[in-house]
C-alpha positions, -999 to +999 in steps of 0.1 A: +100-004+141+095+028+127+088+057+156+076+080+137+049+059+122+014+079+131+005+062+165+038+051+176+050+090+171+056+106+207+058+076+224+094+071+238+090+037+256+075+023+231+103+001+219+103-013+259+069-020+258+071-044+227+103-062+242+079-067+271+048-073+253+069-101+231+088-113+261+056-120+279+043-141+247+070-164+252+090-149+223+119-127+229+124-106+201+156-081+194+139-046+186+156-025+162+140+016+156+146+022+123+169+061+119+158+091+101+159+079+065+166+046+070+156+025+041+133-004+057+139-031+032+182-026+038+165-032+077+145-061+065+174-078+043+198-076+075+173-090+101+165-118+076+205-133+077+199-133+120+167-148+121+137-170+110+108-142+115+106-110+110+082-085+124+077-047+108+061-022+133+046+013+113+024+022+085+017+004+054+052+023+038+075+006+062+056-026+063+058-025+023+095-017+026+102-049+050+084-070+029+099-062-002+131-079+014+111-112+025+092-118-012+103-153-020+119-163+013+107-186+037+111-161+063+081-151+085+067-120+084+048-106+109+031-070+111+024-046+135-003-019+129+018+013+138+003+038+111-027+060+103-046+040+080-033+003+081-048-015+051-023-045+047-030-051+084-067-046+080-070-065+051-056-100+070-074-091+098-048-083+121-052-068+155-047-029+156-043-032+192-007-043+199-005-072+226-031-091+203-003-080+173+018-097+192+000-129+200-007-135+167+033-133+157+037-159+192+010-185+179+030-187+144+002-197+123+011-186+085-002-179+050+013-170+019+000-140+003+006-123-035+029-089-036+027-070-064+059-061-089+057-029-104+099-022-124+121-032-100+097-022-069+072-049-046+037-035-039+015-052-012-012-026-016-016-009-045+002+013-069-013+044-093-001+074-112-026+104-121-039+125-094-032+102-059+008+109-063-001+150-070-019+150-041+009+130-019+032+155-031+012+184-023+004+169+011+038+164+020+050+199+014+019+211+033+030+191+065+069+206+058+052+239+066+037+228+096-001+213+090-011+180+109-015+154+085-056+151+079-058+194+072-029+189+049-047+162+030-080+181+027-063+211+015-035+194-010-070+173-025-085+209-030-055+220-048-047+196-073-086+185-081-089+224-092-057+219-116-052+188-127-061+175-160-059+139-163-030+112-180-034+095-210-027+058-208-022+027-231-026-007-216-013-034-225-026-069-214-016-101-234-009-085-268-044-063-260-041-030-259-063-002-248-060+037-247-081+061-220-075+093-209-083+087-170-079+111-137-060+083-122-045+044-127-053+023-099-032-010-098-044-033-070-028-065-055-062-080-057-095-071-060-104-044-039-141-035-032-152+001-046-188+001-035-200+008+004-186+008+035-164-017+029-144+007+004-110+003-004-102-031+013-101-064-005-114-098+005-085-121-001-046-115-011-042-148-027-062-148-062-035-146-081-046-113-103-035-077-104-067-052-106-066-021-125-089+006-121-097+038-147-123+060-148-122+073-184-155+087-184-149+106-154-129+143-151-113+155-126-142+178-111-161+147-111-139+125-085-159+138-053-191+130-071-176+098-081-165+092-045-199+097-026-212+077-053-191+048-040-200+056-003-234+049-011-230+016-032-237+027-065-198+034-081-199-002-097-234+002-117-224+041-126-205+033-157-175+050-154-151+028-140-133+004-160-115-026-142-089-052-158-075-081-140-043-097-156-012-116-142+011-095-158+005-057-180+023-031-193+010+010-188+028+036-214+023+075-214+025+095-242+047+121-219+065+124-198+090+091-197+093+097-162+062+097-145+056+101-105+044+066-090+026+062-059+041+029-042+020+020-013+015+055-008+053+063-011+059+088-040+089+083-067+096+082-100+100+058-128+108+055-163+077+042-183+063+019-201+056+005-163+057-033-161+035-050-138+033-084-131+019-104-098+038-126-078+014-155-065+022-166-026+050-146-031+051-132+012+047-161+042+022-140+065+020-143+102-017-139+104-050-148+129-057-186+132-097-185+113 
């Protein structure tokens, strides 16, 4: 468990109250808080030796982090919603609110789901360069000067839309290769939906495909246009996305070789070309009984 995830941050007892909650599900469960800094797949690799599930409590960044240690295991995996925004959770349809978390986990009923590979480093979400890890960046040092998180976001957005200036990519998919200069590389595990309310989540985990998203007729003043544009269901017929699926792909840069990488919304840097490739049924999900 991570307690400093966003709605588990403050709440002292909290590691009680899931001993209880799991207790009471017939399932007693050893709850180890993750320290300051603690890496959460070194957490995930050590519970795996001691036992046949394990369960990661926090935001999508710890949840990644856990399940990086599980790909290709039989182990169970089981999640509980701790963060701000939760799309792994959300996307299998599992309960935000905690005791139904936990039922879930109890009634073991499982799934295998596709991780992404980006290097060396497992995605369950997503991954992108551009603009997204500019913005993390900025946001972070915002918060280190004492903004809450959602001010800090507005305000790092703000920033970097007014400065930045695009990448320029080349693609490579099955000997094909393709060249944009793009605000942003979106890299989805899956298909996600850019169009409507629905934005931003995807439908299924298990199709086998990696998604990528570009937008090389769009600059960087344009992204908030682009944005209400996808609010209101109209992103898809606009022309100015470009989408790719592919098992495996390669993405160069003309400059820098290092280039910062947004992991699941983690930030961090890696030499390019970045090699992608999908890992089918790769994670054994804990998930609702349909």
């Amino acid at each position: 468990m991570n307690a400093a995830a966003g709605t588990a941050r403050g709440r002292s007892d909290l590691d009680a109250e899931l001993g209880e909650l799991f207790r009471a599900a017939g399932c007693p469960a050893e709850i180890i808080v993750l320290r300051d800094g603690q890496n959460p797949a070194d957490a995930g690799r050590d519970a795996r030796t001691r036992a046949s599930t394990v369960v990661a409590g926090g935001g999508d960044g710890t949840i990644s982090g856990v399940a990086a240690s599980l790909v290709g295991s039989q182990t169970a995996f089981g999640i509980l919603a701790l963060g701000t925004l939760n799309h792994f959770a959300k996307d299998l349809h599992i309960p935000l609110d905690l005791r139904q978390a936990v039922a879930v986990v109890a009634a073991g009923h499982l799934a295998r789901v596709d991780v992404g590979q980006v290097n060396d480093r497992i995605f369950i979400n997503n991954c992108s360069i551009g603009i997204y890890p500019s913005i993390v960046e900025e946001r972070e040092a915002l918060r280190d000067q004492g903004r809450r998180k959602w001010p800090a976001a507005a305000l790092a957005t703000l920033r970097v839309l007014r400065r930045y200036r695009g990448v320029t990519v080349r693609i490579d998919v099955e000997g094909r290769q393709k060249t944009w200069r793009t605000p942003f590389v979106f890299v989805g595990n899956n298909e996600y939906t850019i169009d409507g309310i629905r934005l931003g989540s995807r439908a299924r985990l298990d199709q086998g495909k990696l998604f990528v998203y570009v937008a090389p007729r769009a600059r960087t003043r344009d992204l908030p246009k682009l944005l209400a544009m996808a609010l209101a269901g109209r992103a898809s017929r606009s022309g100015t996305f470009e989408i790719v699926s592919a098992s495996e792909l390669t993405i160069d840069t003309r400059t820098p070789r290092r280039v910062r990488v947004a992991v699941d919304g983690e930030v961090t840097t890696m030499s390019t070309p970045l090699r992608y490739r999908m890992c089918p049924g790769g994670l054994q999900v804990l998930v609702p009984q349909t």
